[in-house]
Steps between C-alpha positions, in 0.01 A plus 500: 500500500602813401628741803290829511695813412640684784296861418474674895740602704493566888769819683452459875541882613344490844828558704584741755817593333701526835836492412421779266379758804455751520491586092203191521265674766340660226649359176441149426841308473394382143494834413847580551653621208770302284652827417133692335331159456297344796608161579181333510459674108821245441328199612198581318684545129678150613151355493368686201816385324439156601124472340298519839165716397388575797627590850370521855744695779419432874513792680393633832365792656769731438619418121235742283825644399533193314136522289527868436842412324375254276186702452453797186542845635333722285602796665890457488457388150336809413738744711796320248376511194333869556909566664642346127613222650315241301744168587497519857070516411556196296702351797312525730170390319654179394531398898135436475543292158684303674301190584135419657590584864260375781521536871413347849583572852677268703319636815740281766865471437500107521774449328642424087234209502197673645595788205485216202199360686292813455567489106296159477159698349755640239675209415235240484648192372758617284867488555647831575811667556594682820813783518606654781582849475780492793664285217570723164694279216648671207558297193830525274527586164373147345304398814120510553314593808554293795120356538498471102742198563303366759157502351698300211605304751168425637338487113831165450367318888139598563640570873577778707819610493727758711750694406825475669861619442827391751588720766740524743486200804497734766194730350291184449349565803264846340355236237343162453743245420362237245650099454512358141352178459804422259748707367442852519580712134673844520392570115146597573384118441233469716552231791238313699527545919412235777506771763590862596544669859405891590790689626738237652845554681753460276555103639097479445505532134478312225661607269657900444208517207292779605105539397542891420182657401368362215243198485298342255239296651188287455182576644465221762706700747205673616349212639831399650577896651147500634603129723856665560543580842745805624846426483844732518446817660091370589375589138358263241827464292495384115762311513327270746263480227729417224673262701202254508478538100893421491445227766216335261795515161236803398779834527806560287763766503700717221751698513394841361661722267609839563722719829237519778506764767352508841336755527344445869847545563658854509827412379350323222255768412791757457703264276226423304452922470832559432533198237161648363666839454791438387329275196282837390596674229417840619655493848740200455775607412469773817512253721778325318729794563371587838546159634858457338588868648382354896721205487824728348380733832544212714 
C-alpha cells in the first residue's frame, strides 16, 4: 500500500523562552532575529521548501507576536509603497504567501509531547512532519532542506523517522540518544532503531547520535502520547513516545543534511547571526573586515 504523502507540518512554539530573558518577556524567542529575518520565518521556508502545504504553530498566551508576523499588514504595506519603497512592500507581503498557517494554544506547559498532542484535530491520520524552531538547519550549496530528506525518508520506509546528527559524548546529555537496530549510516541512509533514551548522562547513552529537531512521524503517536505518562523533568516527553514505536521495529533515523545551529542556545544563536551575516551580500563583507580587524586587535 502506498504511504500517504507527508503534506502538514507541526512548529511547537509554546515555550517560555527563559534562557533568552529578559529580551523574551515580551518578544517571543522564535522571533529573534537571524540578523533581519525571524527565526521561526527560517523554519517555516524549511517546510515550504520541503512540500508541507499547510502548517499549525503551538503557541501560548503570550506569542500573538508570532500571528501578527505571519499575518498581511495593510498599513505598513501602504506606508512603503506611498514612501517609494516598493520591495520592502513586496517583502513584507510575501510573509503572508508563505504557507496556510493555523494556530492552537497549548494552554498548560506539559511538556514537547503534550504540544504534538494538541495538533491531533490538525493532523488527523496523516503522517506529518514536526520542526523545532530552537533547531535552525541551513543547507549547503547542493543540499536540500533538512525535513525534505526526511519526508523522503519516510516516503522509502512508511515509518517515522528522526533526524539525528553525532555530537559530542559529553553534550549527549541536552538530547535523546537513539540505538540502531543494525548498523547505523552517516550518509543520510535512513536506519531503523530498537530504542532511544531522553537526556541521559553521558554513561546512559546509547549511542552519541542525537535526535535534533526534526521528525517525521506517523499518526499513531497520538494514541501512544495520550497513554504516555510524565517522564524527565514531570512533562509528557516525545521521546517516550517514539521510543515505544522504535521498541515495536516501527522508528528509523537519518542523518540530515545541512550545519544546524542551536538556537535555544545563546552561543549558538550568535554564531548562527554572525555566519548569517557574514554570507549576505549587502553587509557581508562588513562583517568580514570587522571581524578580521578584532582578532588583529587582540
Amino acid at each position: 500500500m502506498q504511504n500517504k504523502r507527508v503534506r502538514k507540518a507541526v512548529i511547537p512554539a509554546a515555550g517560555l523562552g527563559t534562557r533568552f530573558l529578559p529580551a523574551t518577556k515580551s518578544l517571543p524567542k522564535e522571533m529573534l532575529p537571524i540578523v533581519d529575518v525571524p527565526n521561526i520565518q527560517h523554519i517555516v521556508k524549511e517546510a515550504v521548501d520541503s512540500g508541507i502545504e499547510s502548517i499549525l504553530i503551538i503557541t501560548s498566551g503570550t506569542k500573538g507576536a508570532i500571528e501578527h508576523h505571519f499575518d498581511y499588514d495593510f498599513e505598513l504595506e501602504t506606508r512603503l509603497r506611498q514612501s517609494g519603497k516598493d520591495e520592502l512592500a513586496d517583502q513584507v507581503h510575501a510573509i503572508g504567501d508563505m504557507a496556510d498557517i493555523f494556530y492552537v494554544r497549548q494552554k498548560n506547559p506539559k511538556g514537547l509531547g503534550h504540544a504534538i498532542l494538541c495538533a491531533k484535530d490538525f493532523v488527523g491520520d496523516e503522517p506529518f512532519a514536526i520542526l523545532l524552531g530552537d533547531d535552525l538547519v541551513v543547507p549547503g550549496p547542493e543540499e536540500g532542506p533538512a525535513i525534505g530528506h526526511l519526508i523522503d525518508c519516510y516516503e522509502r520506509l512508511g515509518k517515522t523517522v528522526v533526524g539525528v546528527k553525532k555530537v559530542d559524548h559529553a553534550a549527549i546529555s541536552k538530547y535523546a540518544s537513539v540505538k540502531p537496530a543494525g548498523e547505523a549510516c552517516d550518509d543520510g541512509s535512513p536506519f531503523l532503531l530498537s530504542d532511544m533514551v531522553e537526556k541521559p548522562r553521558p554513561e546512559e547513552a546509547f549511542t552519541d547520535y542525537a535526535i535534533l529537531g526534526r521528525y517525521v512521524v506517523t499518526p499513531d503517536i497520538f494514541e501512544i502520547l495520550a497513554h504516555t505518562a510524565p517522564g524527565r523533568n514531570g512533562e509528557i516527553q516525545l521521546t517516550d513516545a517514539l521510543r515505544q514505536q522504535a521498541l515495536k521495529g516501527q522508528a528509523a533515523a537519518a542523518v540530515f543534511p545541512g550545519t544546524r545551529y542551536d538556537i535555544g542556545d545563546k552561543f549558538g544563536y550568535v554564531k548562527a547571526v554572525i555566519d548569517f551575516a557574514l554570507f549576505r551580500e549587502d553587509i557581508g563583507p562588513q562583517v568580514r573586515e570587522y571581524l578580521e580587524q578584532l582578532v588583529k586587535e587582540k
